[in-house]
C-alpha positions in Angstrom: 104.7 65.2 8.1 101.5 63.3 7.2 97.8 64.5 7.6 95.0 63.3 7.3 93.5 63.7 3.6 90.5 66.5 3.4 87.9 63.7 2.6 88.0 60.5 4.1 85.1 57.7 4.7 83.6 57.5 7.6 85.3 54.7 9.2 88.9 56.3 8.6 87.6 59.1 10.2 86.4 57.1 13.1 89.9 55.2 13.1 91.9 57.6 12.9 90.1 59.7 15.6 90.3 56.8 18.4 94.1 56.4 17.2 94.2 60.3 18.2 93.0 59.8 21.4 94.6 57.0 21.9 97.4 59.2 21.6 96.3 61.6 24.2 95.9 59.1 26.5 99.7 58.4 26.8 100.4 61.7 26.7 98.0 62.9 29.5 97.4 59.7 31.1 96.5 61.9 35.0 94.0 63.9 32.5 90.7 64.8 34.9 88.4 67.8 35.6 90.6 71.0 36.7 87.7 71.9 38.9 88.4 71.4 42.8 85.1 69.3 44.0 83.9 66.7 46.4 80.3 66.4 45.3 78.2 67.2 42.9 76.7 70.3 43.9 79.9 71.3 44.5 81.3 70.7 41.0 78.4 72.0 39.7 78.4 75.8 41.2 82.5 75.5 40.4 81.6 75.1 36.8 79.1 77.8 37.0 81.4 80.0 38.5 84.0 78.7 35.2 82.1 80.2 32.8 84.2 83.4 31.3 87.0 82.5 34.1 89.5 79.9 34.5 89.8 77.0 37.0 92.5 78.1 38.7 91.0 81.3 39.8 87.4 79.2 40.8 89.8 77.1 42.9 90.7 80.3 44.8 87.9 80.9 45.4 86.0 77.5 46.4 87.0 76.3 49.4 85.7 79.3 51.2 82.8 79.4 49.0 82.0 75.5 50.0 82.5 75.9 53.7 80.1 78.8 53.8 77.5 77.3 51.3 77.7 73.5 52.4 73.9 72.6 50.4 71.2 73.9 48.2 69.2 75.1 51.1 72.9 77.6 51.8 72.9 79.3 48.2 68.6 79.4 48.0 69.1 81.7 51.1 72.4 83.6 50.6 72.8 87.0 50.8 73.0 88.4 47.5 75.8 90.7 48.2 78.0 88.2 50.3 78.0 85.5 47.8 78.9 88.4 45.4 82.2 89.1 47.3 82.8 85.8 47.5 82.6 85.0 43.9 84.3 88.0 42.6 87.5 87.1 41.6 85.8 84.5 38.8 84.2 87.8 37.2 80.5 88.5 36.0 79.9 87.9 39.8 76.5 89.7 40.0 75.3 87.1 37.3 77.0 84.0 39.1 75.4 85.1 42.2 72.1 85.6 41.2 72.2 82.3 38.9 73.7 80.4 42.0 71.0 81.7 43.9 68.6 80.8 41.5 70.3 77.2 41.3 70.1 76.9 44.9 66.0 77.5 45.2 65.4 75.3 42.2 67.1 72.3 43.6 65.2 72.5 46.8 62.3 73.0 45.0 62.2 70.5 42.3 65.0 68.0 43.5 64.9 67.8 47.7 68.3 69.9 47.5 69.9 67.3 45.4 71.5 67.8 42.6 70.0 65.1 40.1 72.0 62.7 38.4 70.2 62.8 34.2 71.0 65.5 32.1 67.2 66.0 31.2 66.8 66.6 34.8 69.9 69.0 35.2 69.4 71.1 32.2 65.8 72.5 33.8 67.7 73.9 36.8 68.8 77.6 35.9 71.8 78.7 34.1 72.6 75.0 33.6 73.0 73.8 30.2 74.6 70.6 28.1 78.0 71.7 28.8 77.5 71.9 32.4 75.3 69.0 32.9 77.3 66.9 31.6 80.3 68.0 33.0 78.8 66.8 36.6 77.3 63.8 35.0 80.5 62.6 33.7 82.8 63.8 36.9 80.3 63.4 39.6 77.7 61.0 38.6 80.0 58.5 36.4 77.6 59.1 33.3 79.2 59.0 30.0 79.3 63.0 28.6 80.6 65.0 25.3 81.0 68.8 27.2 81.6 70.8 24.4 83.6 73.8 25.6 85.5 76.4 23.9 88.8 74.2 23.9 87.1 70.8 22.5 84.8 73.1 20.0 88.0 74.2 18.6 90.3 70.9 18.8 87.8 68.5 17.0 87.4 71.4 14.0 91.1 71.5 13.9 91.8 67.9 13.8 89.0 67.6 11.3 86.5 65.6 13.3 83.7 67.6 12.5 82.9 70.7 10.6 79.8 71.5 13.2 80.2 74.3 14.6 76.8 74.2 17.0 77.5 72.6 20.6 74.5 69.9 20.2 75.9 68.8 16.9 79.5 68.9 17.8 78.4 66.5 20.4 76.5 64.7 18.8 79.2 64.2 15.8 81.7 63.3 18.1 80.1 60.8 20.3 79.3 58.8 17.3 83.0 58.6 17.0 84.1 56.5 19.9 81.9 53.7 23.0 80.1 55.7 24.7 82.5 54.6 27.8 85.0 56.9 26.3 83.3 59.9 26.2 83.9 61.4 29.5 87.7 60.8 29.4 88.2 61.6 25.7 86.9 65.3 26.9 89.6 65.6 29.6 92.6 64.3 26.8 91.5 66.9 24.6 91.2 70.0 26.6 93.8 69.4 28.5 95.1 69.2 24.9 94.2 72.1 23.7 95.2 73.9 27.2 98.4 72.7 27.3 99.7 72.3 23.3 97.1 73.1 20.7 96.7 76.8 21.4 94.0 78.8 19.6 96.9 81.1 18.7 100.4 79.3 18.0 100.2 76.0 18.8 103.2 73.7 19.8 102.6 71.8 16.4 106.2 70.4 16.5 105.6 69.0 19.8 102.5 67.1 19.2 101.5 64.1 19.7 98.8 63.8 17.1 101.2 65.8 14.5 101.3 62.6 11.9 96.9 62.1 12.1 96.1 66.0 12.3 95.0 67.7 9.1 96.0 70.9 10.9 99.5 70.2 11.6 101.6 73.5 10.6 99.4 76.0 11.8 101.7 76.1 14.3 105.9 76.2 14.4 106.9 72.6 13.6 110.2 73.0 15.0 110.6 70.8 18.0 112.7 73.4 19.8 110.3 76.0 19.2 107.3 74.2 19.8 108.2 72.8 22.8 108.6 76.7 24.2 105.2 77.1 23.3 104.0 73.9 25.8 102.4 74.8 28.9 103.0 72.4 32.1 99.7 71.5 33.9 99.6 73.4 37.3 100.6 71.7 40.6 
């Protein structure tokens, strides 16, 4: 199977990275935030509570969460030890709780109780940072965003996008890759990528999509048979 070579220029790289996610997109074409939200302070505490947890657990947890918290006004005033019940299945709920908290005061100090829609804004509220900003910028806000998480950090270093291995510059290296119009969607492709085939352990390399672009092709089982055990089906 073809890779790509170890040093390429910079506009094979860039070709050859939009033809990958060109590639994702038929594969995951229903490819969105995993977070259950309706607005954006809503997606914004869920991906607070994400940190060190996983989606499906948050989503547990949310709607009840939601219903009692409706706005910023809800969390500045919370009862520490309520919202720490509440939150406990996501884990490090003393920390969430205290953050969200924290979150909820700052917004009705700074920002009326809204949550504001420009990262420079949303990165001075506490316990937010890039990742999370533009998470809600991209899904809430319609704002073009890199979010660098522990799946995309790891994809774009395996598929030889970047060597980075800082957030900011991963970004940064990335974004130069592909219109800025892409940015938000070429996220979702790629984690739900990485959380569905291109494990951090085993990955389904003989069922991939990207197998003939990916330098890292093989680090995985390249049987289709056996790969294709090794794909995990995105939840209900």
């Amino acid at each position: 199977m073809p890779a790509a070579p170890r040093t390429e220029t910079p506009v094979a790289l860039t070709r050859r990275a939009r033809a990958m996610n060109r590639a994702l997109a038929e594969q995951y074409p229903d490819a969105h935030v995993e977070l259950d939200f309706s607005t954006p302070l809503e997606l914004l505490v869920a991906t607070v509570l994400s940190a060190q947890s996983t989606d499906k657990r948050v989503n547990t947890v949310t709607p009840t969460l939601f219903a009692r918290y409706p706005d910023a006004v809800a969390y500045a005033g919370a009862d520490q030890a309520e919202l720490e019940e509440l939150i406990k299945p996501t884990g490090f709920f003393r920390a969430k709780s205290t953050a969200l908290i924290k979150l909820g005061a700052a917004l009705v100090a700074d920002f009326d109780g809204e949550v504001p829609g420009r990262l420079e804004q949303l990165v001075t509220l506490p316990g937010v940072g890039r990742k999370t900003a533009n998470v809600v910028l991209g899904n809430a806000f319609g704002v073009p965003g890199i979010t660098v998480d522990t799946h995309f950090a790891r994809l774009v270093g395996r598929f030889g996008w970047t060597a980075e291995t800082d957030p900011v510059k991963i970004e940064h290296a990335v974004a130069a890759l592909f219109p800025r119009k892409d940015w938000t969607m070429l996220c979702h492709h790629v984690i739900w990528h990485g959380r569905r085939r291109c494990h951090a352990r085993n990955p389904a390399c003989g069922a991939c999509p990207l197998a003939r672009w990916c330098p890292s092709f093989g680090e995985g089982p390249t049987d289709p048979a056996a790969a294709a055990k090794l794909v995990r089906e995105p939840r209900g």
